[in-house]
Structure formats: C-alpha cells, structure tokens
Residue frames as qw, qx, qy, qz and C-alpha x, y, z in Angstrom:
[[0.406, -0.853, -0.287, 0.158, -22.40, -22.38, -40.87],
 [0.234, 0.845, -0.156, 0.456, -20.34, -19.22, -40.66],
 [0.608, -0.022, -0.402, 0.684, -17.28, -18.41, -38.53],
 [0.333, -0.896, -0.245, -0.166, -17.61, -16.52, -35.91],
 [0.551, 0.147, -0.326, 0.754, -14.77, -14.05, -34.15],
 [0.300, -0.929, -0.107, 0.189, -14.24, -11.33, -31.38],
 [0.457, 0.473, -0.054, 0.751, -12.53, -8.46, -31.54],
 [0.603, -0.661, -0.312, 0.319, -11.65, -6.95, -27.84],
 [0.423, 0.381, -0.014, 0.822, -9.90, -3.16, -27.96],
 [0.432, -0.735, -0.363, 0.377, -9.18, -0.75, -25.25],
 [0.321, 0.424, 0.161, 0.831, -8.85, 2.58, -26.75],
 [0.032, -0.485, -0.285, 0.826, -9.08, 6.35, -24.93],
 [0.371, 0.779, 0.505, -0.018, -12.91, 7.50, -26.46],
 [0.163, -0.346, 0.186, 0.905, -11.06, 10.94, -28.34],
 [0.347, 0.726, 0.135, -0.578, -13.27, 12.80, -30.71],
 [0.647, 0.695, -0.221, -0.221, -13.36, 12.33, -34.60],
 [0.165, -0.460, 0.872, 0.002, -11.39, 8.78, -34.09],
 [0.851, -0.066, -0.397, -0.337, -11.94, 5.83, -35.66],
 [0.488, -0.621, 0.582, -0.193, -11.43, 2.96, -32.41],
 [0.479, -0.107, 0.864, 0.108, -11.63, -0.24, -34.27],
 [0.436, 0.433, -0.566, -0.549, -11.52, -0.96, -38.03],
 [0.755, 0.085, 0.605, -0.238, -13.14, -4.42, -39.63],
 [0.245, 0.408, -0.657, -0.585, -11.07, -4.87, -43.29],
 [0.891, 0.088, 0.418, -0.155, -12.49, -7.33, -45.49],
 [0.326, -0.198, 0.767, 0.516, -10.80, -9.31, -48.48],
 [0.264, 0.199, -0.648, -0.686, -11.80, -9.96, -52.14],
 [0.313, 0.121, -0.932, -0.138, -12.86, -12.99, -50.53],
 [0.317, -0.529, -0.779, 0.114, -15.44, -12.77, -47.77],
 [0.238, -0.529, 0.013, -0.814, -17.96, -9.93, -46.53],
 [0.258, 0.028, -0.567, 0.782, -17.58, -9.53, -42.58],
 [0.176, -0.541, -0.313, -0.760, -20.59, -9.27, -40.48],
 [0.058, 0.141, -0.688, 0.710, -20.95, -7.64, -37.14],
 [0.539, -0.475, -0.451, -0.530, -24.06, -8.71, -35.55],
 [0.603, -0.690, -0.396, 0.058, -22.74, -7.59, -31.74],
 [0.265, 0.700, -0.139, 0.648, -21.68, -4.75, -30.41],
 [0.571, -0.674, -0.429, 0.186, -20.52, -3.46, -26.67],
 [0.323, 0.678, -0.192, 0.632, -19.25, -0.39, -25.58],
 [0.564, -0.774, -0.288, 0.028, -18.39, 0.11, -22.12],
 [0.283, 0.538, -0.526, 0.594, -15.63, 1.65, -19.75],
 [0.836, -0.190, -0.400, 0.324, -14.01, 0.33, -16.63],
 [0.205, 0.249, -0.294, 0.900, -12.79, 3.91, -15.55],
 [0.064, 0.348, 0.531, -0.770, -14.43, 6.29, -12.32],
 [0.166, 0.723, 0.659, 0.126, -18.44, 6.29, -13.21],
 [0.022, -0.470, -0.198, 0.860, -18.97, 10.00, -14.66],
 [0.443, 0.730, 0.368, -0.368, -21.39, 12.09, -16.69],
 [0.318, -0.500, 0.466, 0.657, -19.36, 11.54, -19.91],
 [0.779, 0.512, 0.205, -0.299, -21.49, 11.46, -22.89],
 [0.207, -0.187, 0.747, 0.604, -20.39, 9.67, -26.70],
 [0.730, 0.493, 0.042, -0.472, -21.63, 9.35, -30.07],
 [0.463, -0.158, 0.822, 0.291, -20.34, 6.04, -31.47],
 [0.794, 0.504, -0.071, -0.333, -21.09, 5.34, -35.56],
 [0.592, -0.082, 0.711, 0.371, -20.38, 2.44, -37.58],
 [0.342, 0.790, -0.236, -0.451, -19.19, 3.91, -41.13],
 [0.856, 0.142, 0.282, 0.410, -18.08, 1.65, -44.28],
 [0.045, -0.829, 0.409, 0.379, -14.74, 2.99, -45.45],
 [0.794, 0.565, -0.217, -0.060, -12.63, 2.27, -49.25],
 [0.568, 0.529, -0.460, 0.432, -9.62, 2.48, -47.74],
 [0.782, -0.258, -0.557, 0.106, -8.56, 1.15, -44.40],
 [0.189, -0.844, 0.404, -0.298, -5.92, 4.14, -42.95],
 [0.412, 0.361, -0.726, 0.415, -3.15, 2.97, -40.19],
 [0.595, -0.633, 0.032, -0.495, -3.88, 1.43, -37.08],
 [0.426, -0.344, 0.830, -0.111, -2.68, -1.11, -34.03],
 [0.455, 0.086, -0.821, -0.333, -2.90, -4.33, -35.36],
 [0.568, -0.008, 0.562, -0.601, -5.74, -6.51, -33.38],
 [0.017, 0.199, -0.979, -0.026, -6.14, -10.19, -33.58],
 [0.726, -0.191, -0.110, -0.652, -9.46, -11.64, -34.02],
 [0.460, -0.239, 0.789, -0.330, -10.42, -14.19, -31.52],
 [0.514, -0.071, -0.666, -0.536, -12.46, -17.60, -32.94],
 [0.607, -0.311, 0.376, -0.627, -15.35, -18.00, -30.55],
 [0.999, 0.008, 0.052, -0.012, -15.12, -22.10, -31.86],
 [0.205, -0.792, 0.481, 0.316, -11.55, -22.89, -31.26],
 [0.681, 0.229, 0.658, 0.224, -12.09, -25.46, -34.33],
 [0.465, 0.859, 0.191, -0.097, -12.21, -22.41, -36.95],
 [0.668, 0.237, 0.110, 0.697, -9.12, -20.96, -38.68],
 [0.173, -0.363, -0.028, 0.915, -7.35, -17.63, -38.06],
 [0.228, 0.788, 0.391, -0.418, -9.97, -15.51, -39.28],
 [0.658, 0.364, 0.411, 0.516, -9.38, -13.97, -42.78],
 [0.014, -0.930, -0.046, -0.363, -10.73, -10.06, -42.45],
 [0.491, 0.227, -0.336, 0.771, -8.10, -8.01, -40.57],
 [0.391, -0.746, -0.519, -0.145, -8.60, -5.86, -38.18],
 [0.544, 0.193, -0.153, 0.802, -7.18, -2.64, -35.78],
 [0.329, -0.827, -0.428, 0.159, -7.83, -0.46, -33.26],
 [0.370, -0.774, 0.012, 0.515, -6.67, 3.51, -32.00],
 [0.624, 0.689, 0.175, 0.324, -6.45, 4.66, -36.29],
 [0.338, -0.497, 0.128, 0.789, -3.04, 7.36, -36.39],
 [0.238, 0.223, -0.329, -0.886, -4.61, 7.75, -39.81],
 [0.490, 0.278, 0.151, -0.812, -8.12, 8.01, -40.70],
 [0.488, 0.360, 0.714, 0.351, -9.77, 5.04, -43.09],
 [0.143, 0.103, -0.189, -0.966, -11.30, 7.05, -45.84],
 [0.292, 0.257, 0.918, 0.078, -14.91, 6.67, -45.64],
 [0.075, 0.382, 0.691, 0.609, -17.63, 6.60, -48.04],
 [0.250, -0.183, 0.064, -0.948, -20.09, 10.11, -47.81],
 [0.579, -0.160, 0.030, -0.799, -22.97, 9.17, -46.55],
 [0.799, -0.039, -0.531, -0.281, -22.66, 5.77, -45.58],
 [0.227, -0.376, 0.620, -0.649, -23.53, 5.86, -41.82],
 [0.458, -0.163, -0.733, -0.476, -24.60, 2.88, -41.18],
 [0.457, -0.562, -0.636, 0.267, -25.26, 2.53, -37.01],
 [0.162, 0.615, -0.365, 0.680, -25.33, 5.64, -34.47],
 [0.667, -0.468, -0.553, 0.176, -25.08, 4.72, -30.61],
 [0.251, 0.629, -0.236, 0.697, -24.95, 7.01, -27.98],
 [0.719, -0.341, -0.603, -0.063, -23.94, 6.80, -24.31],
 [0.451, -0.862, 0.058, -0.223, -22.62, 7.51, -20.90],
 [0.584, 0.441, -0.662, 0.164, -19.75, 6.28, -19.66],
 [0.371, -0.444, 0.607, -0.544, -21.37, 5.48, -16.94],
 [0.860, 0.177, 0.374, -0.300, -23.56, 2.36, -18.90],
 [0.244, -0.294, 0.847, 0.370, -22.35, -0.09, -21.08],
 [0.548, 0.445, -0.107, -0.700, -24.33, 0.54, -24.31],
 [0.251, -0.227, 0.858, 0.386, -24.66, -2.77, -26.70],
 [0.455, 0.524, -0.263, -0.670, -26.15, -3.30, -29.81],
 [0.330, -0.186, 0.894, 0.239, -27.21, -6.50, -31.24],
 [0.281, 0.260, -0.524, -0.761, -28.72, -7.36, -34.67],
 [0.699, 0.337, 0.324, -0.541, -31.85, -8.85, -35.72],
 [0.700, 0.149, 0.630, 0.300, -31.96, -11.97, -37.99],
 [0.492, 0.503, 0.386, 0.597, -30.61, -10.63, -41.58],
 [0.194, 0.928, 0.148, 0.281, -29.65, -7.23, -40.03],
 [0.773, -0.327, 0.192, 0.508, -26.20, -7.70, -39.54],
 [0.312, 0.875, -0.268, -0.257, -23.96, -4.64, -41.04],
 [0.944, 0.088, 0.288, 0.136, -22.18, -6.22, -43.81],
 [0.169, -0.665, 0.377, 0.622, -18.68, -5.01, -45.18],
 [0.752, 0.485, -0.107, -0.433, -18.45, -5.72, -48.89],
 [0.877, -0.128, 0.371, 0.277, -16.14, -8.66, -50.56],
 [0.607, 0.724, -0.090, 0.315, -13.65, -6.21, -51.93],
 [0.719, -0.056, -0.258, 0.643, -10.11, -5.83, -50.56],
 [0.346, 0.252, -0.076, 0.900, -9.30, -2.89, -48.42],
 [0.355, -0.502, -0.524, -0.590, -12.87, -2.44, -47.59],
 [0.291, -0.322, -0.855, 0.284, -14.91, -2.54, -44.36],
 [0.401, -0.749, -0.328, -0.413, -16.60, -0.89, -41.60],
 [0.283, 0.309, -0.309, 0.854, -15.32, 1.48, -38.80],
 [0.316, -0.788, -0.506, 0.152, -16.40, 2.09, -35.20],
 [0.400, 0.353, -0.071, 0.843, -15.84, 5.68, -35.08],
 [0.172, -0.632, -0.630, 0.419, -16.17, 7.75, -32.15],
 [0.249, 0.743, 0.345, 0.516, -17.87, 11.09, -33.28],
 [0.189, -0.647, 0.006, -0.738, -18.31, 12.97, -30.29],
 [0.708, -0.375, -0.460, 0.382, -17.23, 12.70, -26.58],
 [0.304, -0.895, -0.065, -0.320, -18.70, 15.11, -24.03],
 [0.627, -0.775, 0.066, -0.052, -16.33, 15.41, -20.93],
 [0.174, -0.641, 0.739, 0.109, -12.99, 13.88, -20.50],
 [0.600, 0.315, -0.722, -0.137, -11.59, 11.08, -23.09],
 [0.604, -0.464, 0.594, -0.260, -11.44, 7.72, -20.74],
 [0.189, 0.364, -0.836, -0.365, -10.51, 4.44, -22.01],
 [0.796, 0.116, 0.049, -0.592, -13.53, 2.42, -23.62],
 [0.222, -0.283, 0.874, 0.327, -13.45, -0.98, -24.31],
 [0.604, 0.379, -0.192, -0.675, -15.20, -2.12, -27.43],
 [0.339, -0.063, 0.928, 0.144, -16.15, -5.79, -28.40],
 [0.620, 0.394, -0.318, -0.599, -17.23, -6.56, -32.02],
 [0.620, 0.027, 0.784, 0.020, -18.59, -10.26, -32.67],
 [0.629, 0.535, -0.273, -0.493, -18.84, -11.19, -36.60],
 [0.823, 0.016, 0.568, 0.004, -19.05, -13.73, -38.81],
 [0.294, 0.666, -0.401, -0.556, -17.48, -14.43, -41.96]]
C-alpha cells in the first residue's frame, strides 16, 4: 500500500504564481489524488483560475513539510513548497487540471480510481498548483494537497 501525505499552505491567491510545488526524486512518482482550495478571509465576489502544471525544474520557494496521514510512515521522500519567489520552469503544454472559483466557496477536486495526476520519477520534477488568474483583491487561500507515494 502506498504512503499517503498532506500538504497544508496559506498563501495570498496573486496572479501568475505558483502557491505550492510537489518535487519528486529519481526514486518515486508523487500522486495527488485531493485537492482543496478555500479562504478563511471576508466572503467576496473574488473569482480564481487555479491549474496544476508539471514543471523540469522546481524554482525557489518556502520550504513545506509534508504531513503522514498514518503516523507509522516515514518522512515523506518528494519535497515540497509553497509562495514560489522564482517560477518552476514548466513544461509547454502540460496543463494538466484547471479549477475555478470564488472565494466565497471552497472548491475541491478529487480523483477517480487511476486518475490521480502523477509527477514523473525523475529528480527535480513535479507538479505545480499555479494560480493563473485572480479577479478582485489577492486574499490568503489555503490549499491542501493529499498524495501518495
């Protein structure tokens, strides 16, 4: 049976940001099969466009700890990072979710057997929530990714 982890990141929604990076290793290929987006700020009429993009090359972010939802697993192996100062670099055309919401609802996203988005098993690698597009005023979202690896 696969490990399972959370990943829990409060980040201000800005435009053309990535909020929360999923690296994998050489060694295992990361897969998110739950998503939530919500915010905890004053309900308004704030639209987003969330996408999950695989990227080659990871960029700079906070560091962020994956949780193990069985506290019998080991420190997770993929890395992980929220609020990018620089950009992963990802791959043209390889959009692989798009979600869009209010910030008044809490939007969530959760995968069908064997359609889990899978990062590859190559170092450096992964998959990027990135917020595209955010109508009104920025507010801080929080974002929980469950995967297994």
């Amino acid at each position: 049976m696969a490990r399972r982890y959370s990943l829990v990141a409060s980040v201000t929604n800005t435009a053309s940001v990535t909020q929360v990076v999923l690296t994998s290793t050489a060694a295992i290929r990361p897969q998110i099969y739950d998503l939530l987006i919500g915010s905890a700020a004053a309900p308004a009429d704030n639209a987003a466009n969330y996408q999950i993009k695989r990227f080659t090359a990871a960029g700079t972010t906070t560091s962020l700890t994956p949780q193990a939802i069985d506290n019998a697993d080991p420190a997770a192996t993929a890395t992980s990072g929220y609020n990018a100062s620089v950009e992963p670099t990802y791959t043209a055309n390889a959009l692989l979710l798009s979600i869009s919401c209010n910030q008044r609802t809490t939007a969530r996203w959760l995968a069908r057997d064997r359609s889990e988005l899978i990062a590859p098993a190559t170092a450096a690698n992964g998959l990027g929530l990135f917020s595209a597009t955010v109508g009104g005023s920025a507010v801080a979202q929080t974002y929980t990714i469950l995967y297994e690896e």
